[in-house]
N, C-alpha and C positions, 0 to 999 in steps of 0.2 A: 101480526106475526111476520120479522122479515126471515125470508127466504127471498134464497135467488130466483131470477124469472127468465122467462125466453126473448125480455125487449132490447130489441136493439140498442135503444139511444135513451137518457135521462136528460132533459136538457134544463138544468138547474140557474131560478133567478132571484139573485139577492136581491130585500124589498126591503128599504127604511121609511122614508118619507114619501115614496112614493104613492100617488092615491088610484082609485080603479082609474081613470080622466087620462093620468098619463100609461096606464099599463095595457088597456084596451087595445092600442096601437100595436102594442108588441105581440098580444095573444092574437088578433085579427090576423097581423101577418104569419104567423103558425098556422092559425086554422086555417089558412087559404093557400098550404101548400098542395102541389099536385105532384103525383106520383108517387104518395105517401103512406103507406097502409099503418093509418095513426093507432091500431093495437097493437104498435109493437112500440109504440114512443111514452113512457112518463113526462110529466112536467112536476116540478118541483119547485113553488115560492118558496122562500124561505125568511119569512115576519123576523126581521133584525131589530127587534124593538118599533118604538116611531108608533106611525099611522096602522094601524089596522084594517086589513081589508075586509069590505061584506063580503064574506064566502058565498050568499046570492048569486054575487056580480060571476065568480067565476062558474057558476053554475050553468051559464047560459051560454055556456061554451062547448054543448054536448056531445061535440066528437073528440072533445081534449080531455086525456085521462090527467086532471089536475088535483096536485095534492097540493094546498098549504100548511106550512108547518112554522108555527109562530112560537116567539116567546118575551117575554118582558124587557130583559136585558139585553141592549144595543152592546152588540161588540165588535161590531165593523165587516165588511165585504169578503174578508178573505177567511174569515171565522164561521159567516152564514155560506159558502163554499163548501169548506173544507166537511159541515156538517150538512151540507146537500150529497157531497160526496159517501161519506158513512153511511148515506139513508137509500144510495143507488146498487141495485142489483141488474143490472143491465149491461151491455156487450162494452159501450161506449156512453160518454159523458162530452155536454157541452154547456157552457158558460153563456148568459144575454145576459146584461142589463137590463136592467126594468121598463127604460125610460128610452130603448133601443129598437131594433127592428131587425128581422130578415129581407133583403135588400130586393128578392125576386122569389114568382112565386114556386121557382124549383129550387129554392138554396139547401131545401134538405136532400129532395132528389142526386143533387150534383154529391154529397157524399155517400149516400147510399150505391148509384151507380159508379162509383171508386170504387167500393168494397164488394160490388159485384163482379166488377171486372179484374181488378187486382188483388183481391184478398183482402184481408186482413190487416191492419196496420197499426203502430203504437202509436201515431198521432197525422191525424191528418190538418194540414194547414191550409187556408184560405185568403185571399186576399179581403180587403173591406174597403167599404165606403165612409167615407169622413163630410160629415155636413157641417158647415163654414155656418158664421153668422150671417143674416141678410146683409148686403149693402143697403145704403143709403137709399136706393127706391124698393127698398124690404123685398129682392130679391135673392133667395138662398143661392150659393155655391158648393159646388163638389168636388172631390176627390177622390181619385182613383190611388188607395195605398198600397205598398207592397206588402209583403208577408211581415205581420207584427211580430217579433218575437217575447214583447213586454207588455203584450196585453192576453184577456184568457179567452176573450171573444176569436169565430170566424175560426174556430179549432175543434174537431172530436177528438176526443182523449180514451185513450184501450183502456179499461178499467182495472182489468186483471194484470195491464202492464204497470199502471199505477201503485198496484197494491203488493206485486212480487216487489218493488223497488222502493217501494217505505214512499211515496214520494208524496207533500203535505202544503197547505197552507199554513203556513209559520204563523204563532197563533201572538207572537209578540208584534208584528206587521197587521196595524188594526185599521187604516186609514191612508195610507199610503207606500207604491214601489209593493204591495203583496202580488200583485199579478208578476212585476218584474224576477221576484225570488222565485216565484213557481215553477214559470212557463222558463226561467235560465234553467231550472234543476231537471226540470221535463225532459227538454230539449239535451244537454249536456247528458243524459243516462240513456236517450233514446237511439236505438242503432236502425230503424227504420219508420222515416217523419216520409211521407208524399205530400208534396207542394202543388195543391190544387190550384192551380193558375183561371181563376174565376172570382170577383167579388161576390160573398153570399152574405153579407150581413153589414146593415148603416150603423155609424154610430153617429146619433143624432144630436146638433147643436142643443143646449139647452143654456140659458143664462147662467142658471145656479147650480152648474155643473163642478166638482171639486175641479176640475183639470182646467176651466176656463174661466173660472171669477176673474175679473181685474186684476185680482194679484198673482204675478207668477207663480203656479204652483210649483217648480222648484225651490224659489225663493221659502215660498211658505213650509216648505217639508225637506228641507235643506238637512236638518238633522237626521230625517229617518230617512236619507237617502245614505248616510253614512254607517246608520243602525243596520241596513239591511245588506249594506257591503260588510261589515262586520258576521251578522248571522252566516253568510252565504261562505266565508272564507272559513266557519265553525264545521260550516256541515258539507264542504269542499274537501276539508281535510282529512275527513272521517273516510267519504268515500272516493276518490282520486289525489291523493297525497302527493302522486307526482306533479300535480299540476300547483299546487297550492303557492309556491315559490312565484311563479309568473302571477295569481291570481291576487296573491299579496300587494307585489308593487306594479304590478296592471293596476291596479282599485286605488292606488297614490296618484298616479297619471287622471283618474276618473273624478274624483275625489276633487282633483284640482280644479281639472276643468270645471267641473258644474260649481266650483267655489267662484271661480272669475264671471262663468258665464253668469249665475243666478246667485249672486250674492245673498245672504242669509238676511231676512227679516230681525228688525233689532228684535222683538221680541224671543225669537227664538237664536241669537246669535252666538248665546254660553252654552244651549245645549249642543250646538252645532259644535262650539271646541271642546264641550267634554265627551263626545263622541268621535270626534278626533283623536282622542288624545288616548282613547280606552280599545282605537283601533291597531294604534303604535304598540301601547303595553302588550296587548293579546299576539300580538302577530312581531314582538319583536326581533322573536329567531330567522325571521324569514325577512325581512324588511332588508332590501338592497338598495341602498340610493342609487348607488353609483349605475348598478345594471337599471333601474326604473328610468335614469335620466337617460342611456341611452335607448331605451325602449321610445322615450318621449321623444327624443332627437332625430327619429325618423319620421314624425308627424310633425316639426316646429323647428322654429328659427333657433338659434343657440342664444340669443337674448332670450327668448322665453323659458327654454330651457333651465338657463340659470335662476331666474325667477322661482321657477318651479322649485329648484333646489334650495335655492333663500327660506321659501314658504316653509318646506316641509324639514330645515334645520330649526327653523325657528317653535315648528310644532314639536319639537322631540326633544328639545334643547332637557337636560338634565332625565329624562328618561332612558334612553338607552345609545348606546354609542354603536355607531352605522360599519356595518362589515363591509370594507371593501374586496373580500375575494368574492369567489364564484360557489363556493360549497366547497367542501368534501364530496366525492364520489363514491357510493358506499357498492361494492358487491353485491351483487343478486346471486341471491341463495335459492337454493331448493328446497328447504325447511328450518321454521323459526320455533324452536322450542321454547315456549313460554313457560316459566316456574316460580310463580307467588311462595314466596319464603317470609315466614314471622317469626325471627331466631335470635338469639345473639351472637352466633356461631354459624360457621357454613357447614356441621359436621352432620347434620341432619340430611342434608345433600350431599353426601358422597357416594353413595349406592347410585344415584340416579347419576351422577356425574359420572363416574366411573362405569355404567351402562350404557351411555352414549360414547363415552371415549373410547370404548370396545367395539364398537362398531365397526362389521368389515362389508365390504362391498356395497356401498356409499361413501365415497370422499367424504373426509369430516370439516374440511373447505369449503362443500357445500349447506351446514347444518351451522346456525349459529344460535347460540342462547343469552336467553332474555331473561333474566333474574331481575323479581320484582319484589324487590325490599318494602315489606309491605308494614310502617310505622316504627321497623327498627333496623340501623344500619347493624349489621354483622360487623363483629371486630375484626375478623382473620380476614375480611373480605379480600382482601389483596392477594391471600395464599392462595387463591382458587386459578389464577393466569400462572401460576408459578408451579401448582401443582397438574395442569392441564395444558400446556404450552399449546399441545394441536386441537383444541379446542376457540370457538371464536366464540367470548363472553362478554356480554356487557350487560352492566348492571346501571340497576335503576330504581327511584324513593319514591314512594307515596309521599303526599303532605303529612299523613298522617294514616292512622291504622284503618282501613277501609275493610277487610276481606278481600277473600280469592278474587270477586267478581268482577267490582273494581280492580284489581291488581292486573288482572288474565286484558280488561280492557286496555290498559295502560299500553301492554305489553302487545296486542293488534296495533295499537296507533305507531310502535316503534319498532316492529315489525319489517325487515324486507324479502323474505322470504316468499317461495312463489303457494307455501301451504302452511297455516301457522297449527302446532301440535300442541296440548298445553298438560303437562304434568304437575303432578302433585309433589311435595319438596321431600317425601320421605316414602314415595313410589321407585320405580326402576323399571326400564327396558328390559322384554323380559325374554329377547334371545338377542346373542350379536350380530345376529343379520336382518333383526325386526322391521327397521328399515328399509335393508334394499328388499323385505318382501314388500312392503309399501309400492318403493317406487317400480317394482313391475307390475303389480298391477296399476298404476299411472299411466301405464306403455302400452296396456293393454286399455283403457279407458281413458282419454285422452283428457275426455270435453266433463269429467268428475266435478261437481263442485263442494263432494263432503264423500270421503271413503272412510268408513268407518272397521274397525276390523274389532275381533274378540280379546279376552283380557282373563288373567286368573285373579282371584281374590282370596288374601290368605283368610283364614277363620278358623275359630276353634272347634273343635270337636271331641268331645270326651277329653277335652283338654289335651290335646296334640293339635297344633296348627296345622291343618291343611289348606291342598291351594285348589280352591273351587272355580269351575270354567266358567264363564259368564259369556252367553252369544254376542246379544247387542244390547247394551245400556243406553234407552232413551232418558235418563236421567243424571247421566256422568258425561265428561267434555273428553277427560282421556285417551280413549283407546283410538281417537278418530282424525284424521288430519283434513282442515278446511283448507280452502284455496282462498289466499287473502281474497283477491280482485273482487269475489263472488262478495266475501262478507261486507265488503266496503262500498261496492257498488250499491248496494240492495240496503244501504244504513245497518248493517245487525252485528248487534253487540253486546254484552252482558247489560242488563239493565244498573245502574250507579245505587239506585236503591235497595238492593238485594245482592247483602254483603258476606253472609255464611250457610245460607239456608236456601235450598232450592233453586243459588244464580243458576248453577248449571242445567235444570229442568227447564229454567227461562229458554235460554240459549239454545239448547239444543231442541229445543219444542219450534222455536221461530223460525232456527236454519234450518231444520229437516221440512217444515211447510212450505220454506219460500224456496228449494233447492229443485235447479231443472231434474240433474242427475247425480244419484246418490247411489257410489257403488259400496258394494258389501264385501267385503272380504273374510275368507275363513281362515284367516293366520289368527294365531296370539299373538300379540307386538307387549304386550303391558302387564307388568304384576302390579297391583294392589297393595301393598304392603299393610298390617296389622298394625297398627298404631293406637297403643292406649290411651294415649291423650288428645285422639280427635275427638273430634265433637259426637261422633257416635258411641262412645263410651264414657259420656256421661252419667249423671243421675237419672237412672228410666225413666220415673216423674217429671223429671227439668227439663229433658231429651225432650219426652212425650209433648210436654207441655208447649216445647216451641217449637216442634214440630206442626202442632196443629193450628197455631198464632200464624207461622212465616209462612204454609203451607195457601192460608187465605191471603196474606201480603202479596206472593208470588202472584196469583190467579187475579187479583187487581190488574195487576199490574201487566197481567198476561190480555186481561179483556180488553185495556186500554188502547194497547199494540194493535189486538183485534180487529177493533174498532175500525182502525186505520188500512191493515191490510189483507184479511177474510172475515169480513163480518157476515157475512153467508152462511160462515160457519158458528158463530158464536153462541145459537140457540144449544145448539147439541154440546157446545164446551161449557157453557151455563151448567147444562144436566148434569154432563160427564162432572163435574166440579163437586155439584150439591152431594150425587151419589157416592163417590169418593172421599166429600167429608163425614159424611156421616157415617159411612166404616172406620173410618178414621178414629171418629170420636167413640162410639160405640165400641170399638173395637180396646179403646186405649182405657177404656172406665173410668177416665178422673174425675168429672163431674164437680169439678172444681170452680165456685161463683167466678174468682178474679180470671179463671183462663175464659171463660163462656162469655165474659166483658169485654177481654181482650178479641176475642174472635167476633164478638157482636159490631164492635164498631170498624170492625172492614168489611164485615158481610154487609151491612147495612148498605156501606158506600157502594158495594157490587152492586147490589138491586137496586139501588137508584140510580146511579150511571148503565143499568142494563134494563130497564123497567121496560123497553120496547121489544128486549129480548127473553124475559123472563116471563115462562106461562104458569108459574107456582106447580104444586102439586096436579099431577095428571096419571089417569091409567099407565099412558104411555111409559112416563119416568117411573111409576113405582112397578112396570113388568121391568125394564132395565135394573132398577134394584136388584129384582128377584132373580135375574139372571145372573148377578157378578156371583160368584163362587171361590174364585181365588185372591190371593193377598190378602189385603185386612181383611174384605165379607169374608174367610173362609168362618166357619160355625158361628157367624154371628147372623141373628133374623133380619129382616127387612121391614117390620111391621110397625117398628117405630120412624119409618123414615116420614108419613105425615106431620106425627108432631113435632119432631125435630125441625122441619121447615117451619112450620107455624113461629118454632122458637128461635133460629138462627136468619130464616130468609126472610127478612123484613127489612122494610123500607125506613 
């Protein structure tokens, strides 16, 4: 069963090849820390394929609460991490090596007494020791290193600060530069690292070390050192976009360098330039030669310089052609209205366009809109600047027809506004000062990172549309304005696989958990508008049916995130899920073989990617049944919820 616990520290160690002979070393120097009250500490191997250990050996370690956790399939150091990490309920998290050591016998004392005396902190850093190969009369050397920023060792890491910030072992970084992408991502989102000025931890010479065989390991991993400047500028630009332009042709200057310094191994010397070449494509809006050359020209001669420019014409030659200015300077807004449109017409959006253009007391200088053409361009699209002059619009295409979710993401990444708001294309502003009640309470609530306010929804009633109040929709994106920084900072963003059905339950499920402060406001800002041709007036049957398909897609997809940033909490979302489908189903009577198939093979992959979180039927969950009484359980029984697990939650 995981649940959270009261331990301080998890100090998690990736194991391949390693056998008990070398790891002995590493657990002796743990067990023989002093000033350590070892109930509050987990250990965590983690069996990366390879060598198996006798769980004997670790046994005889009886003051160490050691868990190993093995499995068949080698996927490399930064995969058995990342999945050391999902399995930790504790304050803080720390990285050894197998084949490693704690350097003295206070190295954990020296962070414990940090966080006694200063608090609390996102990441505390430590210096380390480096053991050299013997000389010639087989005498070892050492070093005294400074603060690593590209290793995971000689580091406690905030757990909870990890997980409000999405922040991961990249699971494409299998074997090399995964510590680099980490511990830069760590470090770059963290606003409070203390530099423990002490070595606590050796990293010991070993022959058959990947970092020390005979052959350079830059030479030998030359490619995935350009794979992993690649990842980093993907998920750089998601969450600090300002910075991305410098990070682009910074990583051309870096690129080079380690290209002169550690030239590529022939074997590997074509992935090395089709990794190159796929960093040009990806990043070519941003790719400044001219500014990267002079960024280089204050580290280097203007011979090398030019070199550097030879290299990187010669790699781009017929890809894309190099912008000599400095950018465009775009205005900073105070709100970015995002509006997924699937039209052929802009005449669907004139109520909503016409509702912000009304807008009084809020400059409309401040608010600009993001139209996201989502698989079909609009033909009048033009008439929309001609008919809105004081309106700032810009529009923008899918590749192809995606949904809202993707569409609304599109429209965060192109986003400059300081709160993005996102409407539906045939909703409307539903007073003309909806707005500036927003932005007073911003004035009143400064440090917000999601204000959400109220909304009417038109509907029928004895066949008269009336407009129904709705509080707060944890299920709609509308009514609520984010603060970009927060959403980009922290990774979150509509999920790209959940394209009509539930993105916004995603979305708004992950930023109301990960959100320090979430104010509420009692304004209406938004009408609903009644629209027969959404998706919700469908065929009941067809509605019904994929409803309760996309309803299990979502919650995959929702465990998955979990996984990564409360899985603390995932037991109780497991239940919350099971009980909620089976009102669901019950509730909807189809009973239908092809939807029960369809729902079979994503539940299945639930309880297998959750098997350490899922306790099947229990008293527990089936009094939670018998307590829901509203929404779908209203007058539906509870007593079928055993068998329906028996039939839906299987492995």
């Amino acid at each position: 069963m995981m649940v959270r616990n009261d331990k301080l520290l998890t100090i998690v160690i990736p194991q391949h090849k390693e056998d008990e002979s070398l790891l002995v070393r590493l657990l002796v120097s743990i067990n023989n820390q002093v000033g350590i009250d070892f109930s509050t500490i987990d250990i965590k191997i983690i069996g990366d394929g390879g060598y198996r250990l006798n769980e004997n050996f670790l046994h005889s370690f009886h003051q160490l609460n050691i868990s190993y956790l093995y499995y068949a399939e080698a996927h490399g150091p930064g995969y058995a991490r990342q999945f050391g990490l999902e399995q930790s309920f504790s304050r803080y998290i720390a990285y050894m090596d197998a084949d490693d050591e704690l350097n003295t016998v206070n190295a954990l004392w020296q962070f414990v007494n940090i966080i006694h005396t200063t608090g609390d902190h996102q990441v505390i850093f430590s210096r380390y020791v480096e053991e050299h190969q013997p000389d010639v009369d087989g005498r070892k050397q050492y070093t005294l290193r400074e603060f690593n920023p590209s290793a995971a060792y000689g580091k406690w890491l905030n757990i909870d600060f990890l997980r409000e910030y999405g922040l991961y072992w990249h699971p494409e970084l299998q074997h090399a530069y995964e510590d680099t992408f980490f511990l830069d991502l760590v470090l770059t989102c963290a606003t409070d690292v203390y530099y423990l000025d002490v070595p606590t931890y050796t990293w010991l010479y070993h022959d058959n070390s990947i970092v020390r065989t005979t052959v350079d390991y830059n030479q030998k991993y030359l490619d995935q050192y350009v794979l992993e400047g690649r990842l980093w500028i993907k998920e750089i630009s998601q969450r600090y976009p300002n910075r991305e332009r410098f990070d682009v042709n910074n990583g051309l200057i870096n690129i080079y360098n380690f290209y002169k310094q550690h030239p590529p191994l022939i074997d590997i010397e074509e992935q090395f330039f089709n990794e190159v070449k796929q960093y040009v494509i990806e990043n070519a809006d941003k790719i400044n030669l001219r500014y990267a050359a002079q960024m280089y020209a204050e580290q280097q001669s203007q011979s090398v310089v030019q070199s550097f420019i030879t290299f990187w014409q010669e790699q781009v030659s017929g890809l894309l052609r190099f912008k000599e200015g400095s950018g465009q300077k775009v205005l900073k807004k105070t709100l970015s209205v995002i509006i997924p449109v699937s039209s052929e017409t802009s005449y669907i959006m004139m109520p909503l366009l016409l509702s912000i253009n009304n807008q009084v007391q809020m400059p409309l200088n401040q608010i600009e809109i993001l139209i996201i053409q989502d698989g079909q361009v609009m033909k009048d699209v033009d008439n929309l600047k001609t008919l809105f002059p004081q309106l700032d619009i810009r529009l923008y295409q899918t590749p192809h027809q995606m949904g809202p979710g993707p569409a609304r993401s599109l429209g965060i990444h192109q986003a400059n506004g300081e709160f993005v708001m996102f409407c539906d294309a045939d909703d409307q502003v539903h007073t003309v000062n909806a707005f500036a009640k927003m932005c007073r309470q911003l004035l009143k609530y400064p440090d917000t990172d999601i204000l959400m306010a109220k909304y009417v929804n038109e509907q029928y009633n004895q066949k008269q549309i009336v407009l129904a109040l709705w509080d707060y929709n944890y299920g709609a994106v509308y009514p609520s304005w984010y603060r970009r920084t927060f959403l980009q900072s922290r990774g979150l963003d509509f999920h790209l696989d959940l394209h009509s059905y539930y993105e916004d339950t995603f979305f708004v499920g992950i930023t109301m958990r990960t959100a320090s402060r979430v104010t509420y406001s009692d304004e209406v800002i938004y009408t609903h508008r009644l629209n027969p041709n959404s998706l919700i007036h469908q065929n009941l049957t067809v509605r019904q049916s994929n409803f309760l398909v996309e309803f299990c897609r979502e919650n995959y997809y929702w465990f998955q995130a979990a996984h990564k940033r409360f899985p603390q909490r995932l037991q109780s979302d497991i239940d919350n899920f099971v009980v909620s489908l089976y009102y669901m189903y019950e509730s909807y009577q189809l009973y239908s073989i092809e939807v029960d198939n369809r729902m079979l093979l994503i539940t299945k992959k639930i309880m297998l990617e959750n098997e350490d979180y899922w306790r099947g039927w229990t008293p527990a969950l089936q009094k939670k049944a018998d307590n829901r009484k509203t929404g779908d359980a209203e007058n539906i029984s509870s007593q079928q919820l055993f068998k329906f697990i028996q039939k839906f939650m299987v492995k």
